[in-house]
C-alpha positions as CSV (number, residue, x, y, z in Angstrom):
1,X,8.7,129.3,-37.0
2,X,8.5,133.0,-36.4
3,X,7.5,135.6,-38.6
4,X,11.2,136.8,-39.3
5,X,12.3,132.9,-40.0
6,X,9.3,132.4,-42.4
7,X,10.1,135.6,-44.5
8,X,13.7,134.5,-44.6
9,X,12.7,130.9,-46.1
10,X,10.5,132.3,-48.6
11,X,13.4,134.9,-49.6
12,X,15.6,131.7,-49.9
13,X,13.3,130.2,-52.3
14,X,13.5,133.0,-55.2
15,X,16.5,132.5,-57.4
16,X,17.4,136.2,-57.7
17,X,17.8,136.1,-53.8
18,X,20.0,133.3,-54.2
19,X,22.1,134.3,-56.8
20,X,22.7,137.7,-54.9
21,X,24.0,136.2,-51.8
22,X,25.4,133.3,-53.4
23,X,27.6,136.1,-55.1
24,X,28.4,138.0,-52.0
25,X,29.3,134.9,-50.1
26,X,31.7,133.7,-52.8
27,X,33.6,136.7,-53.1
28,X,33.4,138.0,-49.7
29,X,33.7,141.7,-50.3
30,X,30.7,144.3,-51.2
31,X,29.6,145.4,-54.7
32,X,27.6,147.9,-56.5
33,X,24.4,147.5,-57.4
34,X,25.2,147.4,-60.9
35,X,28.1,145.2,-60.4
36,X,25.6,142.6,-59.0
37,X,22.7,143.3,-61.8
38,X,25.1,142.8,-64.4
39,X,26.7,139.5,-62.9
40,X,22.9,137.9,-62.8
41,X,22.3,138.7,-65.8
42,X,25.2,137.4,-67.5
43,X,24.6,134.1,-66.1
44,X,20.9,133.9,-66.8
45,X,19.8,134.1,-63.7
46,X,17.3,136.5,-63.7
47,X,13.4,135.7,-63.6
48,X,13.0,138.4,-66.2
49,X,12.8,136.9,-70.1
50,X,13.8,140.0,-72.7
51,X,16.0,139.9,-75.6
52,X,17.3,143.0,-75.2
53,X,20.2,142.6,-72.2
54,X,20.5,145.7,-72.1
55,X,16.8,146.4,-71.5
56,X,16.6,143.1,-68.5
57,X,19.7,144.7,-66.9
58,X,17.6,147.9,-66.3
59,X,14.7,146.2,-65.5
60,X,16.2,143.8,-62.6
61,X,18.6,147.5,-61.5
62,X,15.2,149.0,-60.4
63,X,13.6,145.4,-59.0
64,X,16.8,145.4,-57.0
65,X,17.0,148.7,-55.8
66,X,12.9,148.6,-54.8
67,X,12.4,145.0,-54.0
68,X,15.3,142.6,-53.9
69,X,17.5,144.4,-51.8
70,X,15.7,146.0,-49.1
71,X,13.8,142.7,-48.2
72,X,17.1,141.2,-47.8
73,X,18.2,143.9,-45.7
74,X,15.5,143.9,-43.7
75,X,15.8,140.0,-43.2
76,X,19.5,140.8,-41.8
77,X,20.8,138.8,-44.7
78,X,22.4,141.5,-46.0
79,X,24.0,145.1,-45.6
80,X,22.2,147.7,-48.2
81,X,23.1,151.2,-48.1
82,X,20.7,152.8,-51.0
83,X,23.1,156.3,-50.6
84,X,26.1,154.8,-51.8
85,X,24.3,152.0,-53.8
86,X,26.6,149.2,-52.2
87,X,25.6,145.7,-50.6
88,X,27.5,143.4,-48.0
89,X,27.1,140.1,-47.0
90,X,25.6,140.0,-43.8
91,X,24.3,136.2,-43.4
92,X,23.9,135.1,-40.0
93,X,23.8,131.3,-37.8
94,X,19.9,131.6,-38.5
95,X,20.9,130.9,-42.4
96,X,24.4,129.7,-42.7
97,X,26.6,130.0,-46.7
98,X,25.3,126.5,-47.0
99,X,21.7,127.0,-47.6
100,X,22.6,126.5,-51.4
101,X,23.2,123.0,-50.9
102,X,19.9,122.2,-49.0
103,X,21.4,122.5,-45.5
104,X,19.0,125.2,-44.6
105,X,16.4,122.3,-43.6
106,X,18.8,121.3,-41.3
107,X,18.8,124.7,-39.8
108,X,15.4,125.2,-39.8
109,X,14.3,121.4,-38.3
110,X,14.5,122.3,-35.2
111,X,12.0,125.4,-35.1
112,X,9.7,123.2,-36.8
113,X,6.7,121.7,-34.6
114,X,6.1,118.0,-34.1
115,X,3.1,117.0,-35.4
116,X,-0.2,117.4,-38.2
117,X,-2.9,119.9,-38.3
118,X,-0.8,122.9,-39.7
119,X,-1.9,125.7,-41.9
120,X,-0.5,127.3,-44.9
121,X,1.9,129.1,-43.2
122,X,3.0,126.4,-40.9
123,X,5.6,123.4,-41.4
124,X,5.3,120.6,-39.5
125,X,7.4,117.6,-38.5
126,X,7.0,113.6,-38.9
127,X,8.7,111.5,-36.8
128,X,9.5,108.3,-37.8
129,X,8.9,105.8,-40.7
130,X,5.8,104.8,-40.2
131,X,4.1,108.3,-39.4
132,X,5.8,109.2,-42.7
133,X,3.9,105.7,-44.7
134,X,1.0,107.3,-43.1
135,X,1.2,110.8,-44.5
136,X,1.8,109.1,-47.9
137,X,-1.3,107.1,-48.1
138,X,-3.4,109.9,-46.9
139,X,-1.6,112.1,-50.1
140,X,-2.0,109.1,-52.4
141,X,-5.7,108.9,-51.3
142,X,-5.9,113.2,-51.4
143,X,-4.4,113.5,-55.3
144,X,-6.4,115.1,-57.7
145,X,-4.2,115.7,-60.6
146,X,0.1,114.5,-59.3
147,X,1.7,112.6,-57.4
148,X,5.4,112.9,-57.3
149,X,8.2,110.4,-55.3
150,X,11.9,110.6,-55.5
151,X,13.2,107.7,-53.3
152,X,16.8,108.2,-52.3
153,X,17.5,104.1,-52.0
154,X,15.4,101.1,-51.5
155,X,15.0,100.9,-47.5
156,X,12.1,102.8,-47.5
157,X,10.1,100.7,-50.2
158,X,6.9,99.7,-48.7
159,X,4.5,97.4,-50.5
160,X,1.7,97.8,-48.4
161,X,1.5,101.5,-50.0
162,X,1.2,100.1,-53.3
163,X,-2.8,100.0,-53.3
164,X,-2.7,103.8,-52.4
165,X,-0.7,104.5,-55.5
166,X,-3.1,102.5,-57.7
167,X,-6.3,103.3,-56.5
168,X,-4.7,107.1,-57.7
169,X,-3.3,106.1,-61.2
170,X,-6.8,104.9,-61.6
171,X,-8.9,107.5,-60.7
172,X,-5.9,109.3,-63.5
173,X,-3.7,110.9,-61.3
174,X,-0.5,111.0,-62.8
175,X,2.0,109.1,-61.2
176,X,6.3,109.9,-60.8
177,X,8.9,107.8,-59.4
178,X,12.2,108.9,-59.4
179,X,15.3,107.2,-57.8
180,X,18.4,106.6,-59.0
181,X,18.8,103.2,-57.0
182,X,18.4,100.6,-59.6
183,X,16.4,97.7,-57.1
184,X,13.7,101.0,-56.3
185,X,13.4,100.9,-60.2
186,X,13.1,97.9,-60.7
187,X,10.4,97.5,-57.8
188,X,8.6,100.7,-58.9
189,X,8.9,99.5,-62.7
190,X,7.2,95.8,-62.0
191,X,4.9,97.3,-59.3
192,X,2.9,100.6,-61.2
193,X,4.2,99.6,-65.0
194,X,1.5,102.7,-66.0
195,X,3.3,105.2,-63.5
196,X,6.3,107.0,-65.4
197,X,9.8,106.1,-63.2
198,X,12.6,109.0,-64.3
199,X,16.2,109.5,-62.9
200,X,16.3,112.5,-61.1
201,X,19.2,114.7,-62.3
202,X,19.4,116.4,-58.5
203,X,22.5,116.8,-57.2
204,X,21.3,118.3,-54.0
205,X,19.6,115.2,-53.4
206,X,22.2,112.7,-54.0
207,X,25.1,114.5,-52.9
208,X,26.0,112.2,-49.6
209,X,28.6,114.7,-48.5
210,X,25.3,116.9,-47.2
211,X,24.2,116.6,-43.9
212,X,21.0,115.8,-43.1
213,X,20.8,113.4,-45.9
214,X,17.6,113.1,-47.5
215,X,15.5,110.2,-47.9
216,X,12.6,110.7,-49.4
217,X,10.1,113.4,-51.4
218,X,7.1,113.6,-51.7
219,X,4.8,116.2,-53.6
220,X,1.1,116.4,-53.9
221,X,-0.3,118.1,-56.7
222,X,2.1,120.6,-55.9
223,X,0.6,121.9,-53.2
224,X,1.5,119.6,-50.3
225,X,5.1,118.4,-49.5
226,X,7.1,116.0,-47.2
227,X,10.7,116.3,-47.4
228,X,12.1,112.6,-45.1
229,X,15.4,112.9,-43.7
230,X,17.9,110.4,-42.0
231,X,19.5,111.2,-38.5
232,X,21.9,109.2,-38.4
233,X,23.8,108.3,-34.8
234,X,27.0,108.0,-33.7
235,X,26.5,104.0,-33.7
236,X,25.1,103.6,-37.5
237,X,21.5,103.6,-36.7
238,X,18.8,105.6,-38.2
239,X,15.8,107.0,-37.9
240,X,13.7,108.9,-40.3
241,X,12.0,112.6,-39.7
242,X,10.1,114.8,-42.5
243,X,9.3,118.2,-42.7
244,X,5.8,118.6,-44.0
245,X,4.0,121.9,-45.7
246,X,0.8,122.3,-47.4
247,X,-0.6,125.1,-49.4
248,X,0.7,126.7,-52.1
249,X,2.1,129.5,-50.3
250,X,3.2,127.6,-47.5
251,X,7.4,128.3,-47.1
252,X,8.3,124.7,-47.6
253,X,6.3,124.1,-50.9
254,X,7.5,127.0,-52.4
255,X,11.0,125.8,-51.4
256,X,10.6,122.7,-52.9
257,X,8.9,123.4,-55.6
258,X,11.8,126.1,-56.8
259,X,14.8,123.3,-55.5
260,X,12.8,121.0,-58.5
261,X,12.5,124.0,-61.3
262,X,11.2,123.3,-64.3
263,X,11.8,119.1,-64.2
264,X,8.2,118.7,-62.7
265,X,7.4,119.7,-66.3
266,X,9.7,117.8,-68.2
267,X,9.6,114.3,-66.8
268,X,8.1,112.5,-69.6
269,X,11.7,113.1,-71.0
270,X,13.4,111.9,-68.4
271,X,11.6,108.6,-68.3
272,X,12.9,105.0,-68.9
273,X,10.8,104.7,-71.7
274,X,11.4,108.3,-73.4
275,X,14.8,107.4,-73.0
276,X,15.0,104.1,-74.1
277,X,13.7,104.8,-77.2
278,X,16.3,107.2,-77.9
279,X,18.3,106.4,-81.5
280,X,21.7,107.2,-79.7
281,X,22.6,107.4,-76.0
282,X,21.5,109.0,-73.0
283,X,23.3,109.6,-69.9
């Protein structure tokens, strides 16, 4: 990745980035800058917390005006012109009106590098099952505090990893399996019974009209990700690539780690067992 593709994937992964060109791309005509201050705030999706509207409007205005905007501009994303205080869309084939629904790492994949040794600023690319087992056992092994899953179905269970995990919930890393395929439950449920297994309420994830369709994620303590995606060919077959990042600054952990929010928080509540013992029903 250059220098002008890594600024535009950590501008992607700021919600107040998003919601700005979401909102130009959906209307497909310019606005004010007020007319865009005032739409983000009315749907809660500033990063700013007051209880005076009126007081967060102003507040995200001047952010806008001296941050948001002009970074945008400069990434080519948009059109600013701080005279007349307007803003056009200006998205290019570098980061297609998708990126909202993930497809950006389809964009991206092939400016990514093939292979390990990267640095914080660096993403990387597994290919193949196996090198992506790999990478998960080392993470298992590397956990300090997390280790997070969310398995997309049951083909890529492996029970030769199951030690890794283990070893890890023993040393009292907290362990997190989410899938919404009922057998990768049920394996993950029987297999770690101390790990808590969640149903990821991800759309993004499951949504199979997406292309690449992911497989796999996996997330380290927060710090270090691997994001497995299927290529599928023309005859059925597939194989399986990741995109890997590490560092907490690195483009593809923070991209993650926004895509996830505030569920890496909350999935206690989530949990089979949380939910379970529910007095009335959970869907």
């Amino acid at each position: 990745m250059d220098l002008q593709e890594e600024e535009i994937v950590r501008l992607l992964a700021d919600s107040t980035n998003r919601a700005i060109l979401s909102l130009l791309t959906d209307a497909d005509r310019e606005f004010t800058v007020a007319e865009i201050a005032d739409r983000i705030v009315s749907e809660g999706a500033t990063p700013f917390r007051s209880s005076d509207c009126e007081n967060e409007l102003e507040q995200l205005t001047i952010s806008m005006h001296h941050n948001y905007l002009p970074r945008l501009d400069e990434a080519g994303l948009i059109e600013y012109d701080s005279d007349e205080n307007l803003v056009t869309d200006r998205t290019s084939s570098a980061v297609d009106a998708e990126w909202m629904d993930v497809e950006v790492f389809d964009e991206l994949l092939s400016r990514f590098r093939t292979g390990r040794g990267i640095d914080d600023g660096a993403v990387g690319l597994l290919e193949g099952s196996e090198a992506i087992y790999e990478y998960y056992r080392e993470a298992a092994d590397k956990a300090e505090n997390e280790l997070f899953l969310i398995y997309a179905s049951d083909e890529l269970l492996d029970e030769e990893c199951l030690p890794y995990a283990e070893n890890a919930i023993e040393r009292g890393v907290e362990f997190y399996a989410g899938t919404k395929n009922q057998n990768a439950r049920e394996f993950f449920r029987e297999s770690l019974p101390e790990a808590t297994i969640w149903d990821p309420q991800m759309d993004w994830l499951y949504d199979q009209s997406s292309c690449p369709k992911i497989s796999r994620l996996i997330v380290t303590d927060r710090e270090t990700v691997a994001v497995g995606l299927w290529n599928e060919a023309s005859d059925g077959t597939k194989t399986e690539v990741a995109m890997i990042g590490e560092g907490a600054t690195n483009p593809l952990v923070v991209l993650v780690r926004e895509l996830l929010g505030s569920r890496l928080d909350h999935l206690d509540y989530q949990s089979d067992d949380f939910l379970g013992n529910l007095p009335f029903r959970s869907d």
